[in-house]
Phi, psi and omega in degrees: 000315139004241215327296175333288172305330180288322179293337185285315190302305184261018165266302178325311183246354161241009152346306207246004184300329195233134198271164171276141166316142196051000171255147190282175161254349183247172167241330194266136185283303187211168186184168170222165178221136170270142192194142145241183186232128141234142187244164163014047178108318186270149176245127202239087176311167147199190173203130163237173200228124170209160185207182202023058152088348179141343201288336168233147183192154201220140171203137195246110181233168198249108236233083171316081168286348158122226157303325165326309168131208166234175178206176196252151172226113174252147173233144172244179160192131194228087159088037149101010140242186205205138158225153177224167170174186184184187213291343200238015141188191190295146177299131184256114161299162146176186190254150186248130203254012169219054187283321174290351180289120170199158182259345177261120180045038186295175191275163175298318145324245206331278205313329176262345152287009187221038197343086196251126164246133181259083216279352174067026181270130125202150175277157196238123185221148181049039167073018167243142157284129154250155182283128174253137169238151169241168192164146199227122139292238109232145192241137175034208198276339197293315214076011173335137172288146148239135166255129209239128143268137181199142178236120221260128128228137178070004166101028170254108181269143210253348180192133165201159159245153185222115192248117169232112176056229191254040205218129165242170174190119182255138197212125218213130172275119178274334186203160197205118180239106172261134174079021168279138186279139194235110152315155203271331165314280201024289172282342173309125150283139155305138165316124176304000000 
């Protein structure tokens, strides 16, 4: 169940993480936002920090193991790659199995491989309009479907559910600082 949550946790935020090629993933050049994840219950702060339009982002959440104690989970992402790590261990890459996924212009590709609808709803959160979109990943080796709700502004998502199976994950911008200066270390990975 572990294992489940930590992947449902970093498919949630970082779904929207990686921008399409030549494309920014924002209209706002940089920001940071305070935002959670709740699964079954646990709810998974985090802050994320990002500048030139989406292309670098960094997002640290504080990850409850329970008795165990907590621990900090950083994901970096830079221009379509991505590392994670945290205090006990090394940054690991990989490919984001949704690096094309965007909400700003996407191509007739993207929109049909993320079966994406722009339900023409919108809402109002942090004193902003958002767009609400529906759209299906996949999850793990099986491919599962996951279904996704999200309510966008500037291509940014400010909420969303995410349904996998009988697993729900509700995930929400608590604060939105726009056009704010992100020192540039930030984005630095630790040496491997």
């Amino acid at each position: 169940m572990k294992k489940l949550l930590f992947i449902i946790i970093m498919l949630a935020t970082t779904s929207w993480s990686i921008a399409q090629e030549k494309t920014h993933r924002y209209e706002i050049k940089s920001g940071i936002t305070h935002e959670f994840t709740t699964l079954s219950g646990q709810t998974t702060p985090g802050i994320r920090y990002f500048d030139n339009y989406g292309d670098y982002e960094v997002l640290i959440q504080t990850i409850d193991m329970g008795p165990l104690g907590s621990f900090e989970n950083t994901t970096v992402t830079k221009e379509g790659k991505a590392w994670m790590y945290n205090e006990s261990s090394r940054p690991k890459g990989f490919d984001n199995p949704t690096a094309d996924l965007t909400f700003i212009n996407p191509s007739q590709a993207v929109i049909d491989k993320y079966k994406i609808i722009d339900t023409g709803e919108d809402e109002e959160l942090l004193g902003r309009v958002c767009r609400k979109f529906t759209f299906v990943t996949v999850i793990g080796q099986k491919n599962k479907p996951v279904y996704n709700t999200a309510w966008v502004y500037k291509g940014i998502v400010l909420k969303s559910i995410m349904v996998n199976g009988r697993h729900e994950t509700y995930y929400e911008v608590t604060e939105l600082q726009e056009n704010v200066e992100v020192a540039p270390e930030v984005f630095d990975i630790p040496e491997q």
